[in-house]
Steps between C-alpha positions, in 0.01 A plus 500: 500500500406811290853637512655165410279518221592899399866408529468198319320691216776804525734224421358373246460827318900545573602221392303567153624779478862364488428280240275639290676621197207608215356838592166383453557239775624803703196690420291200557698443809417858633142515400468166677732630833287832442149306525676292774577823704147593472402176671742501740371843593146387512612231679684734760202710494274222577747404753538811667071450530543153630749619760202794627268237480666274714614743698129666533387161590801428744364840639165314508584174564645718836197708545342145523753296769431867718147464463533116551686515796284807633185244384701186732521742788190577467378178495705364812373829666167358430547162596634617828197716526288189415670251738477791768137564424422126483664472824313768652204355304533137646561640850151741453326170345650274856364804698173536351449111488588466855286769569221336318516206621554656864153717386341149367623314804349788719156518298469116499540526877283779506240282253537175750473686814133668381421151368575318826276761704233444258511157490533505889217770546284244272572208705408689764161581351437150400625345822232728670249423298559112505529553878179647525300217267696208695379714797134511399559112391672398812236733733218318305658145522538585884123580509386189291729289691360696861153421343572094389643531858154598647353261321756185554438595899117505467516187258739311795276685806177336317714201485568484841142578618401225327758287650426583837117437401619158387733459781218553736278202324776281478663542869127366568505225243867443690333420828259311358730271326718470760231386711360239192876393511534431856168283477612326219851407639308338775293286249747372276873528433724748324511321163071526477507853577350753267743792437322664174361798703789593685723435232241763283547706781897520498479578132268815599752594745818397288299748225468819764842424595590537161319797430647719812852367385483740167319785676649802683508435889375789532163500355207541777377175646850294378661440865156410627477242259820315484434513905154316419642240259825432737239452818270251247846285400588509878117334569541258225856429589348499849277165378771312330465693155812663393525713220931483380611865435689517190475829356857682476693206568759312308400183279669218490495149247336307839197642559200311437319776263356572175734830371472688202798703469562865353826681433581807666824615413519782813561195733852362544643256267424179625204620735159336528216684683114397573329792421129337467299289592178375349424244768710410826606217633303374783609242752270326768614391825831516338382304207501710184135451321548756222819596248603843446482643153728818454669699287859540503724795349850412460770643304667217303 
């Protein structure tokens, strides 16, 4: 562009130059070509500085791609350093992960393991000492039961004596009525007979009976008295006076008794059982002359 410009102006000057005819024009012409020469000398000076400058900072502007490609290998040295060293990093941080949870694993095995024998060692401790109270507890029990024992047997063996006592006075009052009976049946008939003291008398036995049925057969004296009662039933059975055996045996809708009934659900479903009687039935000659009244457990 600048040369354009130079030649353009060098033409111009030339072509005044032709043309010009005063001298002063000439002179003018010069002056002005002489002013322009100075210019276009500053302006090739200040060109000739341009082109160093450019050329200083193409030398720069090359200084600076070296540097900034040196800088880019650098940098994708040092991301391949990175990516290696996060590599190794990541692998290190799997390792020591796996080995801490491997070490946690271990030490919570480790932590449970002690725990369990503890716990174990205490269970023992209290087991033993809950052994030893229910021990004590049970030992005790076994003596206040071995005692209430002692004194259930001595309560039935005082029973008993007294029975046997009784059964003594009223085997006597038995022959005595049975003679009284046998002089009255040859008096008057069956219907006029009085039955009130051997009726009182069956509900004595009927309560002994009773009494031996919830003891323990083998409390002193108990044979020896169910022997006595059986051979005072088998006298009064012996005169006509027959006392119905009932206890343990099934009940049924016909029988001619007053029942109060319980439930008992350890019998069968269905089942009906006497299991007491408060006064039995009596039957003369065949001719029953007093009702039962019992009690019957039955599971309904």
């Amino acid at each position: 562009m600048r040369r354009i410009f130079i030649v353009f102006i060098c033409a111009s000057l030339w072509m005044t130059i032709l043309y010009a005819q005063p001298d002063s024009l000439l002179k003018a012409h010069q002056r002005q070509i002489s002013k322009m020469e100075q210019s276009l000398r500053s302006l090739k000076s200040e060109n000739e500085m341009l082109k160093q400058r450019v050329k200083i900072q193409g030398e720069k502007i090359g200084g600076q791609n070296a540097t900034l490609d040196s800088l880019k290998s650098v940098v994708s040295l040092n991301r391949q350093n990175i990516r290696q060293t996060a590599n190794q990093l990541g692998v290190r941080i799997d390792e020591a992960n796996t080995s801490l949870l491997s070490k946690a694993d271990t030490d919570d095995l480790k932590s449970r393991t002690v725990w369990g024998i503890f716990l174990f060692v205490l269970l023992v401790i209290v087991s033993f000492f809950v052994y030893c109270l229910l021990h004590r507890r049970i030992a005790k029990g076994r003596l206040d039961v071995a005692v209430l024992k002692q004194k259930a047997d001595k309560l039935n063996e005082d029973i008993l004596n007294q029975f046997s006592l009784d059964m003594v006075e009223m085997q006597k009052l038995t022959a005595s009525l049975v003679a009284l009976s046998s002089a009255q049946v040859s008096q008057v008939n069956n219907a006029d007979l009085d039955h009130s003291l051997i009726k009182t008398l069956a509900d004595r036995i009927t309560f002994m009976e009773m009494t031996l049925y919830k003891m323990d057969k083998n409390v002193r004296g108990y044979k020896q008295l169910s022997k006595s009662i059986a051979q005072m039933k088998d006298n009064l059975k012996a005169n006509g006076y027959e006392l119905v055996e009932m206890l343990g045996k099934p009940y049924n809708d016909g029988m001619k008794v007053i029942a109060n009934f319980i439930e008992d659900e350890e019998l069968k479903e269905g089942m009906q059982i006497i299991t007491s009687i408060i006064k039995p039935q009596i039957n003369y000659e065949g001719i029953m002359i007093q009702s039962a009244q019992i009690t019957v457990s039955q599971n309904s």
